[in-house]
N, C-alpha and C positions, 0 to 999 in steps of 0.2 A: 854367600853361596849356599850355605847350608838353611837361611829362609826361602830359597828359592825351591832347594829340594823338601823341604818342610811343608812348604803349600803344595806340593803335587802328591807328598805322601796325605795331606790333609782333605785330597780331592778325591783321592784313590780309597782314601778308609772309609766314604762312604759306602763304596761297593764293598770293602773287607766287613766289616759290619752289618752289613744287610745279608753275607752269609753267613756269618757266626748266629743273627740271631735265627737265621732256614734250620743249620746243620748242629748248633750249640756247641760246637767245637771248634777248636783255633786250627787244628790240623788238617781237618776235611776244610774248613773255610779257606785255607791256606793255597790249596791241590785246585778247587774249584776256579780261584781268585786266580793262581796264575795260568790255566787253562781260557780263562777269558782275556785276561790281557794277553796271550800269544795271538787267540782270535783278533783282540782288534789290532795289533803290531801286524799282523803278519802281510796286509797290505803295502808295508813299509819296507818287509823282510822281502819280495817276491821285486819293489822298484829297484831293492839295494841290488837282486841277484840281475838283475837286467842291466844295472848299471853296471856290473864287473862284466855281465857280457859284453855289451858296446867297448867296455874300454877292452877289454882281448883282442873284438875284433881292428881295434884303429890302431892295436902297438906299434905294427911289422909296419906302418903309416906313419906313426911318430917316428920310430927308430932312425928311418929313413929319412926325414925332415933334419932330427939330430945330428945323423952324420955329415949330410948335405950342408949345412949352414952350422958347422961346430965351432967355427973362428967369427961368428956372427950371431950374436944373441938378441940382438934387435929384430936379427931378418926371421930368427928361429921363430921367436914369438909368435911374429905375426902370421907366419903360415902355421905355425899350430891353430891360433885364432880362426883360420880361414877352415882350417881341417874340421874343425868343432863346429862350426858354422854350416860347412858343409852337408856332413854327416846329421847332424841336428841332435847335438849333445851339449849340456853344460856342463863345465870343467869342475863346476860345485855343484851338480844334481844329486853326486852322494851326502855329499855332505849334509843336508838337512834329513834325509832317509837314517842317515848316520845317528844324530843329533836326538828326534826328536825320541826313539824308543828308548836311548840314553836316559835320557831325563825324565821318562816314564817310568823307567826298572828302578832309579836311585831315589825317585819318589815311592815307589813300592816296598824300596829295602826302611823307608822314615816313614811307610804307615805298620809294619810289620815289628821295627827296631821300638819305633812309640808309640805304641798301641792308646795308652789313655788319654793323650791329646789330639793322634791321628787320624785314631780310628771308633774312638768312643766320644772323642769332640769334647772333653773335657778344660777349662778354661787352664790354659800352660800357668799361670800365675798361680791359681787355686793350688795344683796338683806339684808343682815347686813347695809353695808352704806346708804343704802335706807331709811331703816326702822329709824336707827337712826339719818338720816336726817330730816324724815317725822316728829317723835317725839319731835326733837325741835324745831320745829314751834309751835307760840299759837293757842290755839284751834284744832291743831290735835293731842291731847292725844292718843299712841295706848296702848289699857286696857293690866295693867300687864305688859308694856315692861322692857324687862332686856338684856341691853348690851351682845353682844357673844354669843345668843343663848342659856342664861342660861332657860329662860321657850321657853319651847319644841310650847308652843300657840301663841307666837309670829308672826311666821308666818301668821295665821287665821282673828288673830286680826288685823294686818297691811289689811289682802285684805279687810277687814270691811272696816276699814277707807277710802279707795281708794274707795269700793262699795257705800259710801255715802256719797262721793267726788270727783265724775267724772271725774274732771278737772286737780286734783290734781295730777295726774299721771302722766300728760304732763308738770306737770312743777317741778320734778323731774330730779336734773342736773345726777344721777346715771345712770338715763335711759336713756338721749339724745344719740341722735346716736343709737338706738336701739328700732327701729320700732317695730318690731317683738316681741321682751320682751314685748313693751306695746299692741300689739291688743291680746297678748298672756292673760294676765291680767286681761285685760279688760273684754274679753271675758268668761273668768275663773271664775271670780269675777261676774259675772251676772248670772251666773246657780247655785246660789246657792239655789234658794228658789223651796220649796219642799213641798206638798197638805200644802198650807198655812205658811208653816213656813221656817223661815230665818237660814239655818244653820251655818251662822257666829255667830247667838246671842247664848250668854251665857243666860243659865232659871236664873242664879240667879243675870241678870241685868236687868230679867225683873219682878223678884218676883215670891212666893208662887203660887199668885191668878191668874198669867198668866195662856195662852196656854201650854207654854213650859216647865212646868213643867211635862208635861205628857211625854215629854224624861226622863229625868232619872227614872220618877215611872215605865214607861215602861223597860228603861233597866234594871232596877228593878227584876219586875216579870217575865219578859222572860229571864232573867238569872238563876234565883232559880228555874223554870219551867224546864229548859233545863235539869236544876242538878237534880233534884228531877224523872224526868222521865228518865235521863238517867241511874241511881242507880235500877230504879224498873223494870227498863228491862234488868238489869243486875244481878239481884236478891241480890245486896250487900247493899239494904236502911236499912234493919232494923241492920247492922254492922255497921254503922255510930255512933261515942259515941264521947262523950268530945271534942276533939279539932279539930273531923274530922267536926263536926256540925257545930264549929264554923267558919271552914271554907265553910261550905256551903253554911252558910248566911252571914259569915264576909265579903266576898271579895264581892260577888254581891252588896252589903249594900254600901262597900270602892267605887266599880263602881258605883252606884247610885250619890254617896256626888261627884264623877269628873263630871260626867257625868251632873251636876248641876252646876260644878263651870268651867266649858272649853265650848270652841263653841259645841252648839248643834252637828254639821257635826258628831264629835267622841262618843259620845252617841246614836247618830244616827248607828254609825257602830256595835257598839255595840249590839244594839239591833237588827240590822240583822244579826249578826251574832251567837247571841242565838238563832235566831227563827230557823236558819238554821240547828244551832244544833242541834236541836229538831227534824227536818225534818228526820238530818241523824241518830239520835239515834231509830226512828223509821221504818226507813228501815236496818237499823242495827238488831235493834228488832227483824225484819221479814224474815230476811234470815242470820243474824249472829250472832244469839243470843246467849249466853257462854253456856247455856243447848245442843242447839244442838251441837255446837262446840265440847263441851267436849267428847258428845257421839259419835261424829263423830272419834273423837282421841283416843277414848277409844275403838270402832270397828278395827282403823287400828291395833295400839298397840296391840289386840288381834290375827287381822291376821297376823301382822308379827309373833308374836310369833307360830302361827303356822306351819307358813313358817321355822321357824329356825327348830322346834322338826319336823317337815317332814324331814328336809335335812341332822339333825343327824341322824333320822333313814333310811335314804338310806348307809349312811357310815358305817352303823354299820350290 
C-alpha cells in the first residue's frame, strides 16, 4: 500500500518540483501545489456533491421501500435495485468520486513527506546509503532515523542535517560523481524557510513555548473549521451523533499530535490544504449546494416524467 501511495506522491512531485524551481521556495511551492490540485479535484468534489444530492432526494423512497418489505430482505433489495435503476443512480457512483481524490491527497502527503525521491526523483537506494552513511558519523545524528525507509520523515530529517552542514554533502562518498544530485540539494535544502519559520523543524524539538507550535494549533483549527463549515452548508451538522463527532474532532486532533511530532513542511500542507477546503466548500456552497442540487433533480425527474405520459398518450 505504501508503493502504491509512493508512486502517486512520485507522479505528483513532478509538478511540486517544477514549482520549487518557479518560486525557490518549498512554501510558496507548497500553497501553489495545493491550489492546483483542488483545481483539478474539484470536478470530482462538485459529482461527489450531486451525488449526496440524488441520494437526499431518493431517502423518503428508500425509507418507504424499508418499511414496506422489512420482514423481506430479498424483496427489499430488489425494489431498491428497481429504484436506482429508475431514477438513473449507481449505488457506488460515490464511491470512485470518493476514492480517486483519496489517493491523490495521500500521494501528495508522500511527495511532500519525501521530497528527495518524490519530488527531486533521487534513486531511493542512492539516498537510503546516504542517509545511513551520514547517520553513522559522530555528531551527525538524523532525528528518528530507521534503516529501509521504515519512518516515512527520514527523508526531511536528513535534508535538516545537510541544511545545517553545508559542507557535509560534499563529502558524502554516495554522492561523488554526481554533481547534479548535490546543486540539486543543496539548493532544495535552502528554500525551506518560510515568513519566519524552518519547515525542516519539528514544534516539538523546539517545545510548547516556541513559534512553531502555531503549526499544529493551526492545522488544528483550520481543520475542524473546514469540517464544521463544510457540514452546515451541506445541511447534515445537526445528523452528526456518536462516532461520526468523534471523527470530526478525532482525526483533526490525531493531525494536530503529527503535525507536532514530523517537520513542520507536512503540517504546513496540511493546513493549506484545509484552508483550501474551506475556500471550496464555499463556492460549493454558492453554486452547488445539495438544496439546489436536489431541486434541480427533482425539476428534471418531473419533466421526464412528463415527457414519458406525453408519449403514451400519442400511442394511445
Amino acid at each position: 500500500m505504501v508503493q502504491i501511495f509512493g508512486f502517486f506522491g512520485s507522479i505528483l512531485g513532478y509538478l511540486l518540483w517544477a514549482l520549487f524551481y518557479v518560486f525557490q521556495n518549498f512554501g510558496v511551492s507548497i500553497i501553489f501545489f495545493t491550489i492546483i490540485i483542488k483545481l483539478i479535484l474539484f470536478p470530482f468534489s462538485v459529482k461527489q456533491q450531486k451525488s449526496m444530492a440524488s441520494t437526499s432526494r431518493m431517502q423518503k423512497k428508500q425509507n418507504e421501500i424499508r418499511q414496506k418489505y422489512a420482514n423481506n430482505k430479498q424483496k427489499m433489495n430488489e425494489e431498491m435495485q428497481k429504484l436506482y435503476e429508475k431514477e438513473g443512480i449507481s449505488p457506488t457512483g460515490g464511491c470512485l468520486t470518493s476514492l480517486v481524490p483519496m489517493l491523490i491527497m495521500l500521494g501528495i502527503f508522500y511527495a511532500v513527506a519525501q521530497p528527495l525521491t518524490n519530488t527531486l526523483h533521487i534513486d531511493s537506494a542512492l539516498i537510503n546509503d546516504a542517509m545511513q552513511y551520514v547517520n553513522g558519523i559522530p555528531g551527525y545524528c538524523i532525528q528518528g532515523f530507521q534503516e529501509n525507509a521504515a519512518n516515512i520523515y527520514n527523508q526531511m530529517n536528513f535534508v535538516e542535517v545537510l541544511k545545517s552542514n553545508p559542507d557535509l554533502i560534499n563529502n558524502i562518498p554516495q554522492f561523488a560523481g554526481h554533481p547534479d544530485i548535490i546543486n540539486n540539494i543543496q539548493s532544495f535544502s535552502n528554500g525551506f524557510t518560510f515568513l519566519g519559520f524552518d519547515l525542516l523543524t519539528m514544534p516539538s524539538k523546539e517545545g510548547l513555548l516556541s513559534i512553531y507550535i502555531l503549526i499544529p494549533v493551526l492545522s488544528l483549527a483550520s481543520n475542524i473549521l473546514a469540517q464544521v463549515v463544510t457540514m452546515r452548508i451541506n445541511g447534515n451538522m445537526q445528523n452528526q451523533q456518536g462516532c461520526m463527532k468523534v471523527m470530526m474532532f478525532g482525526l483533526p486532533l490525531l493531525s494536530a499530535y503529527i503535525a507536532y511530532v514530523v517537520p513542520s513542511a507536512v503540517g504546513f500542507y496540511w493546513i493549506c490544504s484545509s484552508l483550501f477546503s474551506l475556500i471550496q466548500s464555499l463556492i460549493m456552497g454558492k453554486f452547488f449546494n445539495a438544496t439546489a442540487l436536489t431541486a434541480k433533480e427533482e425539476a428534471r425527474h418531473v419533466a421526464l416524467l412528463e415527457q414519458n405520459e406525453a408519449q403514451v398518450k400519442k400511442i394511445q
